[in-house]
C-alpha positions in Angstrom: -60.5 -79.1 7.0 -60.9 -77.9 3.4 -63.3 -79.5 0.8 -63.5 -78.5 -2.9 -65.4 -79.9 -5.8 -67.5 -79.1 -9.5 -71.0 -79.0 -9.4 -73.1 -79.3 -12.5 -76.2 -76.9 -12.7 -78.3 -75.9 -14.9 -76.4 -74.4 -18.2 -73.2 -74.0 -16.3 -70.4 -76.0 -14.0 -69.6 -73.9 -10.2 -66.7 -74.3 -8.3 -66.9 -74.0 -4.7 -65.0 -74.7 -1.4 -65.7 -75.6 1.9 -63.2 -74.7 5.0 -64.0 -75.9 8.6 -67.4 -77.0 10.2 -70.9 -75.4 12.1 -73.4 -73.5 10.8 -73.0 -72.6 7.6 -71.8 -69.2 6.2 -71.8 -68.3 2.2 -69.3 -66.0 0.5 -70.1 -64.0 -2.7 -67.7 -62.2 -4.4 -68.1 -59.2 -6.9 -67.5 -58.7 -10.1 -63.6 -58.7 -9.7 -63.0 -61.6 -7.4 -64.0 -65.0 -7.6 -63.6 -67.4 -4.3 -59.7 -66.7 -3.8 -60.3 -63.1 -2.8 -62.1 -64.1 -0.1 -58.1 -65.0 1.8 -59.0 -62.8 4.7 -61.9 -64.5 5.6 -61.3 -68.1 5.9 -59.5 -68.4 8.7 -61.2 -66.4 10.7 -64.9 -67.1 10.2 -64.3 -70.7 9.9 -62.6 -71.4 13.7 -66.6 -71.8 14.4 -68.4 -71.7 11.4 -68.5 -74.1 7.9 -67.3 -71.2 5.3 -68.3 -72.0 1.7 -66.7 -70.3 -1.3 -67.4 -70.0 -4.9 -66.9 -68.8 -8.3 -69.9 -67.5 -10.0 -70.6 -68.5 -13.5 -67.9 -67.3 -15.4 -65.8 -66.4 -13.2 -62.3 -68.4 -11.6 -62.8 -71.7 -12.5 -66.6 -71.8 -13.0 -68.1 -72.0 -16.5 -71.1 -70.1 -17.9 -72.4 -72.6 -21.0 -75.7 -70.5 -21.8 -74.3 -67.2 -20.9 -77.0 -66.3 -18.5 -74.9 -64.8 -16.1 -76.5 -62.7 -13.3 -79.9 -64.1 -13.7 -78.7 -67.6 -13.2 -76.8 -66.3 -9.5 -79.3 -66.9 -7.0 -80.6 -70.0 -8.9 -76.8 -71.4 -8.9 -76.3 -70.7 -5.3 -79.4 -72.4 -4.2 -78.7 -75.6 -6.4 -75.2 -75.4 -4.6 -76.6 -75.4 -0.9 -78.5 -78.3 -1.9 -76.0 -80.2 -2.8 -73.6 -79.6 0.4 -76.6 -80.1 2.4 -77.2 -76.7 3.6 -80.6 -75.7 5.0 -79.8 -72.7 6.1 -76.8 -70.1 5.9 -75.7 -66.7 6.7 -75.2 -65.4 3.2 -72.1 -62.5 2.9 -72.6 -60.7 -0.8 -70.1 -58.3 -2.0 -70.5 -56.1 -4.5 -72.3 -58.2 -7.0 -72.5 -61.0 -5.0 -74.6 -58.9 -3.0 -77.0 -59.0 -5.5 -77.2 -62.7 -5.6 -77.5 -63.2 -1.9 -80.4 -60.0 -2.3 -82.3 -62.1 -4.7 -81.6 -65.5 -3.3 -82.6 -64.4 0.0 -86.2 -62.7 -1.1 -86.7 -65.6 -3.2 -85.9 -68.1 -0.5 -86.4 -66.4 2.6 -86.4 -70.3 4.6 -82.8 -70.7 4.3 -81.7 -67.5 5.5 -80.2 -67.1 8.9 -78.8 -63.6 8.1 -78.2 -61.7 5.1 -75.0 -59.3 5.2 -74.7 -56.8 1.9 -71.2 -55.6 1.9 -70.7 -52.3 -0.4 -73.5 -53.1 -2.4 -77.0 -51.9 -3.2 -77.3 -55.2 -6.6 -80.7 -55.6 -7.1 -82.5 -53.0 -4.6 -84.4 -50.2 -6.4 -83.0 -46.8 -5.9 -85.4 -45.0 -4.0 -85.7 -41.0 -5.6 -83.3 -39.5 -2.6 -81.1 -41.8 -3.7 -80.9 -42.5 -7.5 -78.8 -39.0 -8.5 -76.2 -40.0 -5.5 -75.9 -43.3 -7.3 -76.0 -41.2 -10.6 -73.5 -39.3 -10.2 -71.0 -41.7 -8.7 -71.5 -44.1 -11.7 -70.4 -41.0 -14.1 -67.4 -40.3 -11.9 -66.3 -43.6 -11.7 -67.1 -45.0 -15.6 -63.6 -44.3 -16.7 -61.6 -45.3 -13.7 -59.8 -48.2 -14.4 -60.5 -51.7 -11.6 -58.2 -50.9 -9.0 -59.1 -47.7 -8.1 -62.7 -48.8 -8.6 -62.4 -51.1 -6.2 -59.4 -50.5 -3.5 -59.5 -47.5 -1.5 -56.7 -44.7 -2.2 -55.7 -45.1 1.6 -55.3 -49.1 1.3 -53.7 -48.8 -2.1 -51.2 -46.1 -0.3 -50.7 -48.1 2.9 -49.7 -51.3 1.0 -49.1 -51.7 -3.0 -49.1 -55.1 -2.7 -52.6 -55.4 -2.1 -53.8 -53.7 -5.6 -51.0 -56.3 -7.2 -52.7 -59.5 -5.3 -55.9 -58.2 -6.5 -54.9 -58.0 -10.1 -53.7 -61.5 -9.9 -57.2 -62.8 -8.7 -58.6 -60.8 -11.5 -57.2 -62.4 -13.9 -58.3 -65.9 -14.1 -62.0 -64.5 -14.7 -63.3 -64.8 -17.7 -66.0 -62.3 -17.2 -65.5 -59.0 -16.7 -67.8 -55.9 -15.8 -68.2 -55.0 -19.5 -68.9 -58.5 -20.4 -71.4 -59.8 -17.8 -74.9 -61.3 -18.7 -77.9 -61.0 -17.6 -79.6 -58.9 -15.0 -81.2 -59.5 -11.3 -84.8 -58.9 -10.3 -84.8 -55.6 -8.2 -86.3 -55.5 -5.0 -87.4 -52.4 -3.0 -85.6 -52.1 0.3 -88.9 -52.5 2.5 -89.0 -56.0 0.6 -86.0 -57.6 1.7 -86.4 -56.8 5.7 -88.3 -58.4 8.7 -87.3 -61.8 8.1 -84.1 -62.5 9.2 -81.2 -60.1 10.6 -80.1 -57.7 8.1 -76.5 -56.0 8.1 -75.0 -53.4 5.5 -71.3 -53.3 6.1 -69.4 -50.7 3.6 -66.7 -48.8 3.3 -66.9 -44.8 4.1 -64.8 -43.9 1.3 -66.6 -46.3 -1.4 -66.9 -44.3 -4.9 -69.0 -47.0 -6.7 -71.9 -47.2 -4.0 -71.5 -44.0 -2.0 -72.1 -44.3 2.4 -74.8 -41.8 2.7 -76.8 -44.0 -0.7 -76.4 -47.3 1.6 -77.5 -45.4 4.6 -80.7 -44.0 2.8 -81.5 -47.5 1.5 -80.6 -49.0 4.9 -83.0 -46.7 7.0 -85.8 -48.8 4.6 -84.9 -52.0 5.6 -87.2 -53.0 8.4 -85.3 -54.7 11.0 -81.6 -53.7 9.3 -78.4 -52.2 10.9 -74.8 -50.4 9.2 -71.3 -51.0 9.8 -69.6 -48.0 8.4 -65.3 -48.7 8.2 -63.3 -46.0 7.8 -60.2 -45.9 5.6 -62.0 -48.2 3.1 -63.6 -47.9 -0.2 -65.1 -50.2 -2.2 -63.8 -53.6 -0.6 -63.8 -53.4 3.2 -63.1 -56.9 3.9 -60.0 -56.8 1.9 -58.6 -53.4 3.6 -59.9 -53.9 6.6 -60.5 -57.3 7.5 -60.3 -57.6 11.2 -63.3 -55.2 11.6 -65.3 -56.9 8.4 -64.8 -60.3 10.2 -65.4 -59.6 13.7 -68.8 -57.5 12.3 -69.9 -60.6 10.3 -69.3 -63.3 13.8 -71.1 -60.8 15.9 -74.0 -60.7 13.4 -73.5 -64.8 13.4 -73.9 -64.4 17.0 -77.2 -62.3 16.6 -79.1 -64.6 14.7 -78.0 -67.7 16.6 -76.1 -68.8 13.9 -72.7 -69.1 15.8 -70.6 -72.2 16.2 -69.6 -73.4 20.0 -66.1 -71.8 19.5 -65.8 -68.3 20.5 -64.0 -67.2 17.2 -63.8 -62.8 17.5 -60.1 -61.8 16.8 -60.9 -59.4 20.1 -57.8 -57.6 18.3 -56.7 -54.1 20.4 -56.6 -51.4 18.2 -59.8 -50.5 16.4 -59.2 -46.5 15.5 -62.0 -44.8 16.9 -64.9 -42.9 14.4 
């Protein structure tokens, strides 16, 4: 069962989906996706769970009116869960929509039943052993163009088609990276933990947020555990989807978040690390 609609909020109009039923579990895309890219996931995590999708202001089929952008996220996403009803949900945040589910969820701790920060560090301050890893990444990667920004070289390698599908999503935002508003609050990792399970899921070969930067924030978050996949960069749950999903229902499971259907893929083959 899929639902879809508009919702009106403050200075902007969100568009969002809903696929199956349960406990509720919220996808945030980054900066180059908007609910579409999330293709992988729906099936999957919704066998057990109530999935909800949406486009951040300005991007897919959202609208940002007062151009507020990334301060309006969190703000957006809570006026959203109200509306479907939602008291609590396991909130997914990619990339930038880590950010929002970072903010959201030390703003409004009550309605989390896990947080999951997918290749992401949005809106956590950089500790000092970690700021000239982050530094240095963001000079190597300033001129790269999206796709190798975001797709591994091994996914891009293993199937072009991927990078092509990816464009297409692109493409129908209206925002870009240059063009985003606004800015989140910034957190430091030892305020985000202790409430609710915490899981960083990234890919090893990530050259926007490198592994060992997520690990040092990680090893500040009271209470928080790492997934690391290998053979994926900056968007594991597009090139490795199986593991991403099966990661995300287990953490489901953790926090007692888990609809009655047992929903893991339980797919033979994982590669060993």
């Amino acid at each position: 069962m899929m639902q879809s609609g508009m919702l009106a909020v403050d200075g902007a109009e969100l568009y969002w989906e809903a696929h199956g039923e349960g406990p509720a579990i919220v996808l945030a895309h980054g900066v180059g996706g908007n609910h579409a890219i999330w293709f992988h996931q729906f099936g999957p995590l919704s066998r057990a769970n109530r999935v909800i999708a949406f486009d951040h202001r300005g991007f897919g089929r959202s609208i940002d009116r007062d151009g507020r952008g990334r301060a309006a996220f969190a703000e957006d996403l809570r006026a959203l869960l109200d509306h479907l009803g939602i008291a609590r949900a396991l909130l997914v945040g990619q990339s930038m929509g880590g950010g929002t589910c970072v903010d959201f969820a030390c703003r409004w701790p009550e309605r989390v039943a896990a947080l999951a920060i997918a290749d992401s560090l949005h809106a956590i301050a950089e500790p000092e052993d970690v700021r000239p890893l982050m530094d240095e990444a963001r000079a190597a990667t300033r001129d790269l163009g999206q796709i190798e920004r975001v797709l591994g070289a091994k996914a891009r390698e293993a199937d072009p088609t991927l990078a092509i599908l990816y464009a297409g999503i692109n493409s129908f935002n209206a925002t870009d990276r240059h063009s985003l508003g606004g800015a989140f609050p910034i957190y430091a990792p030892e305020e985000i933990g202790g409430r609710f399970p915490v899981l960083f899921i990234a890919g090893v070969e990530d050259v926007l947020f490198p592994i060992e930067a997520i690990r040092r924030v990680q090893a500040r978050v009271a209470g928080s555990f790492m997934v690391e996949v290998i053979d994926a960069g900056h968007s594991a749950f597009l090139e490795r989807p199986t593991e991403f999903n099966d990661t995300l229902l287990t953490l489901a499971q953790m926090a007692g978040h888990a609809g009655r259907v047992a929903a893991h893929s339980n797919s033979a083959g994982y590669t060993p690390a």
